[in-house]
C-alpha positions as CSV (number, residue, x, y, z in Angstrom):
1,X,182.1,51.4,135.9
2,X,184.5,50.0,138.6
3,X,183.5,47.6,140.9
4,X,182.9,47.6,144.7
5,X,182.1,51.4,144.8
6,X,185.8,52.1,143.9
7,X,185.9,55.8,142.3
8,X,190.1,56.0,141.9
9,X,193.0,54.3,143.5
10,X,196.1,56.6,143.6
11,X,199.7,55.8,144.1
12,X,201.9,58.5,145.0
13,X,205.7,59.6,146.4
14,X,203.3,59.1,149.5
15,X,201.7,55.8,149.4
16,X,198.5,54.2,148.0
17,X,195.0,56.1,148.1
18,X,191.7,54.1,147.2
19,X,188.5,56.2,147.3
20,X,185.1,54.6,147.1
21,X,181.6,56.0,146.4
22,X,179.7,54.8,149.2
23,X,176.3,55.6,148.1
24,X,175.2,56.5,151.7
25,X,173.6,59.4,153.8
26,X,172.3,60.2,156.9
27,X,169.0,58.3,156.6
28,X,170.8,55.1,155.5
29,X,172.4,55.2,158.1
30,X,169.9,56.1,160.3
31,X,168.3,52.8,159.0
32,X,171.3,50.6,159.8
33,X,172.0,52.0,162.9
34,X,168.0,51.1,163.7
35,X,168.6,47.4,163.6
36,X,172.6,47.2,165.6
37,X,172.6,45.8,168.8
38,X,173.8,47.9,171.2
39,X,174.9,46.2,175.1
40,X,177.1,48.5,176.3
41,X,174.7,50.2,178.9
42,X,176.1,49.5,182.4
43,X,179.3,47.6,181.7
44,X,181.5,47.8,184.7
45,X,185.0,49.7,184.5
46,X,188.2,48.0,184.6
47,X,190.7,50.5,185.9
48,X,193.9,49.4,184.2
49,X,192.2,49.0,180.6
50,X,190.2,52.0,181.4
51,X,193.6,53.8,181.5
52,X,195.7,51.9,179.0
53,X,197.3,53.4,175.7
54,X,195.9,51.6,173.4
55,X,195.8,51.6,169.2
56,X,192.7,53.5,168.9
57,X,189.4,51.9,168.4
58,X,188.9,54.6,165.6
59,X,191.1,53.2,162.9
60,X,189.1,49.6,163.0
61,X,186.1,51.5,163.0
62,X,186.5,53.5,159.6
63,X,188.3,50.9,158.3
64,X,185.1,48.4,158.2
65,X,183.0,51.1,157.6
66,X,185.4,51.9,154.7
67,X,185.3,47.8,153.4
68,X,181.7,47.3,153.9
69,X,180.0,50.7,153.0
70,X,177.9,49.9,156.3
71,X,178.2,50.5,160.2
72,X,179.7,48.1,162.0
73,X,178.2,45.6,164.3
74,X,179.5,45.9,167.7
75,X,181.2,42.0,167.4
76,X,182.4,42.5,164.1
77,X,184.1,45.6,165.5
78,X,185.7,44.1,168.7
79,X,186.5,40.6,167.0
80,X,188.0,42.7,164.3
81,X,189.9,44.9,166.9
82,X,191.3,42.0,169.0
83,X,192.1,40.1,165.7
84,X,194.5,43.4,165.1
85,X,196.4,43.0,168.3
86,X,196.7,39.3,168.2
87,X,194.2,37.6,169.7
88,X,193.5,36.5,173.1
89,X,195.5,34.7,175.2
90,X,194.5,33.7,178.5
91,X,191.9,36.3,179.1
92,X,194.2,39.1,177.8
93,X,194.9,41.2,175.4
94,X,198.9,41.9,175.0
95,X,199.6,45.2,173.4
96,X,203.4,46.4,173.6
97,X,204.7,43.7,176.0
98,X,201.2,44.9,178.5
99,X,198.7,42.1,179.3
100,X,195.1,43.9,179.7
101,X,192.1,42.1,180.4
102,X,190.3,41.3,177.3
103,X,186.7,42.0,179.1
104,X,187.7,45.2,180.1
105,X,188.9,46.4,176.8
106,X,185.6,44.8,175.3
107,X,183.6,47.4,177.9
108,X,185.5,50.4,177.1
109,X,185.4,49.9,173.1
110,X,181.8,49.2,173.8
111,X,181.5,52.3,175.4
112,X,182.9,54.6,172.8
113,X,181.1,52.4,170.0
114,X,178.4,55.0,170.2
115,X,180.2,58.3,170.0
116,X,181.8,56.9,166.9
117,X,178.6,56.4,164.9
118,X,177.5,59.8,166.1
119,X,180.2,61.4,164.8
120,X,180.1,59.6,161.4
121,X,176.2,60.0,161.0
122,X,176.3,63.6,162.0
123,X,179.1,64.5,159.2
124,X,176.1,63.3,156.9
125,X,173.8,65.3,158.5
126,X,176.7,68.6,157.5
127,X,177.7,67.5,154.2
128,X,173.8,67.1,153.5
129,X,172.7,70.7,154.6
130,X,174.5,72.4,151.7
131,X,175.2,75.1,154.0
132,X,179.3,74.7,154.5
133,X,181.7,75.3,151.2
134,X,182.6,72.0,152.7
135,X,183.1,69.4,155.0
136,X,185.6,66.9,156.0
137,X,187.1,64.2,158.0
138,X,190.7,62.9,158.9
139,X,191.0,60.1,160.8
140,X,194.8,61.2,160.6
141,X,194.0,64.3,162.1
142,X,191.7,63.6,164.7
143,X,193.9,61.3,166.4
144,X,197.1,62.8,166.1
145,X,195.9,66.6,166.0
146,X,192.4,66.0,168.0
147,X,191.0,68.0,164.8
148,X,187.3,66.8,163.9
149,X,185.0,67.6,161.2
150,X,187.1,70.5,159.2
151,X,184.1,72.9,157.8
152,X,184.9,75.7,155.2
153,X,182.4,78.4,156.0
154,X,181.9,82.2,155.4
155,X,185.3,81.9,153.7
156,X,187.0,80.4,156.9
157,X,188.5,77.1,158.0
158,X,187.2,75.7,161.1
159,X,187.4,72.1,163.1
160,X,184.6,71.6,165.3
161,X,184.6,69.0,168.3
162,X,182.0,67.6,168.9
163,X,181.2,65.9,172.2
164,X,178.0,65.1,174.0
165,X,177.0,66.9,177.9
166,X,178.0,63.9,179.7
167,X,180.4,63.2,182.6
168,X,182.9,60.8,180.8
169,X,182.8,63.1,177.8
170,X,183.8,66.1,179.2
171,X,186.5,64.8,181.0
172,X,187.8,63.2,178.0
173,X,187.5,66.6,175.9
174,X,189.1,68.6,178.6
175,X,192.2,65.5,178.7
176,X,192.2,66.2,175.1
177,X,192.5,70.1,175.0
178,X,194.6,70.9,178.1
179,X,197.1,67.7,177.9
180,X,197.5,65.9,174.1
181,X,196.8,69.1,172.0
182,X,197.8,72.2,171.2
183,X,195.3,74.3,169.0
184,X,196.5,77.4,169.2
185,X,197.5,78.0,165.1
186,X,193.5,76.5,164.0
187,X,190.2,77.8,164.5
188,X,188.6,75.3,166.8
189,X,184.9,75.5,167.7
190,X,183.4,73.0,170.8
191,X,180.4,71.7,169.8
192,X,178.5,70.5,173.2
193,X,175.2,68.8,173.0
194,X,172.6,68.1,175.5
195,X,172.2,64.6,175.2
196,X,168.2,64.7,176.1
197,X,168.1,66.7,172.2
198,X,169.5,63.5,170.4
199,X,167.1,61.3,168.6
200,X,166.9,57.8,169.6
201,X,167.6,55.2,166.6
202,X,167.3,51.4,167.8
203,X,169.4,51.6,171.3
204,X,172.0,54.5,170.1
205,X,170.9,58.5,170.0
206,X,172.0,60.3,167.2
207,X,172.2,64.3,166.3
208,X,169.4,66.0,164.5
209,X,169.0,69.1,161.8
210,X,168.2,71.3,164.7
211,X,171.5,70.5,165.9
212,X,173.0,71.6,162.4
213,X,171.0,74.6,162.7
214,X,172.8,75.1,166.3
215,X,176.0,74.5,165.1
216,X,175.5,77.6,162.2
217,X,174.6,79.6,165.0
218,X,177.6,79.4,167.3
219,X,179.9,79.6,163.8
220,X,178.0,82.5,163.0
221,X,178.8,83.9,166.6
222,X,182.3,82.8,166.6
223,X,183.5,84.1,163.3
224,X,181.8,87.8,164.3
225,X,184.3,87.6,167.1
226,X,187.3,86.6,165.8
């Protein structure tokens, strides 16, 4: 038996692979995400880090989740994330030759801190239904492509975004479909929520298995009408 979870490493024309068992599911993480500290309620807005291009918060995110088989804490995340661009210096953050304001990059990582673990904790929740051939996630793809969770179901290949009924996350889904991406050549299925159906864990709200069931049902209805 390897140690630290590690199933294989691979090395490849491509570059190094390393896939670990992580002995987790949707309860577990239910149970961790029970205990995190969440602050990032009613943060204020800075407009010029709100806007920013910044190296996404995403890659720091799976990557500790990745290293420590857990969810992050919100520090560990944001000290890890500001340790990845260098530091702070003077109150700011410099990415590409840009000073930001570190506290205002701290708010909006905050913010999306959330949305990550809901994400993560509902793929659980899919590949735990036994109802999809399967299920999958590229951080690859989701950042360049805007792809999420790739489901193989009823003998077709679908990405569903998901994204909860709020103001900032709409906007940020329709910046996503009508400006960055171009989905034209995938099946890809929006996956809205109403965020008073979520389940409260500790201070973050996660999806449900009524919200799996959903999902089957707008598949169902989407494939019929292809």
């Amino acid at each position: 038996m390897f140690l630290k979870n590690i199933v294989d490493i691979k090395i490849t024309d491509y570059g190094i692979s390393v896939t670990r068992d992580t002995l987790l599911s949707a309860e577990k993480i239910e149970e961790q995400v029970k205990i995190i500290e969440y602050n990032g309620q009613g943060k204020p807005q800075n407009f010029e880090s709100e806007k920013a291009k910044l190296p996404p918060f995403i890659q720091v995110f799976y990557y500790l989740f990745f290293r420590h088989l857990k969810i992050p804490s919100e520090k560990l995340f944001y000290d890890t994330y500001v340790e990845w661009l260098g530091g702070i210096i003077d109150g700011n953050i410099i990415v590409e030759n840009q000073k930001f304001n570190a506290e205002g990059i701290k708010y909006r990582l905050i913010r999306a801190y959330p949305s990550l673990i809901r994400d993560l904790h509902f793929l659980y929740l899919l590949q735990e239904s036994k109802r999809f051939e399967s299920v999958e996630y590229s951080l690859r793809l989701d950042y360049y492509n805007g792809l999420d969770i790739k489901l193989n179901y009823l003998g077709k290949e679908i990405y569903v975004s998901l994204f909860i009924d709020t103001t900032r996350s709409v906007y940020y889904k329709r910046v996503k479909t009508t400006k960055r991406h171009d989905y034209s050549a995938v099946i890809e299925i929006t996956f809205n929520v109403d965020f008073d159906s979520l389940t409260k864990f500790g201070n973050i709200y996660l999806l449900n298995n009524a919200h799996v069931d959903l999902l089957e049902e707008r598949l169902i209805y989407s494939i019929s009408n292809l």
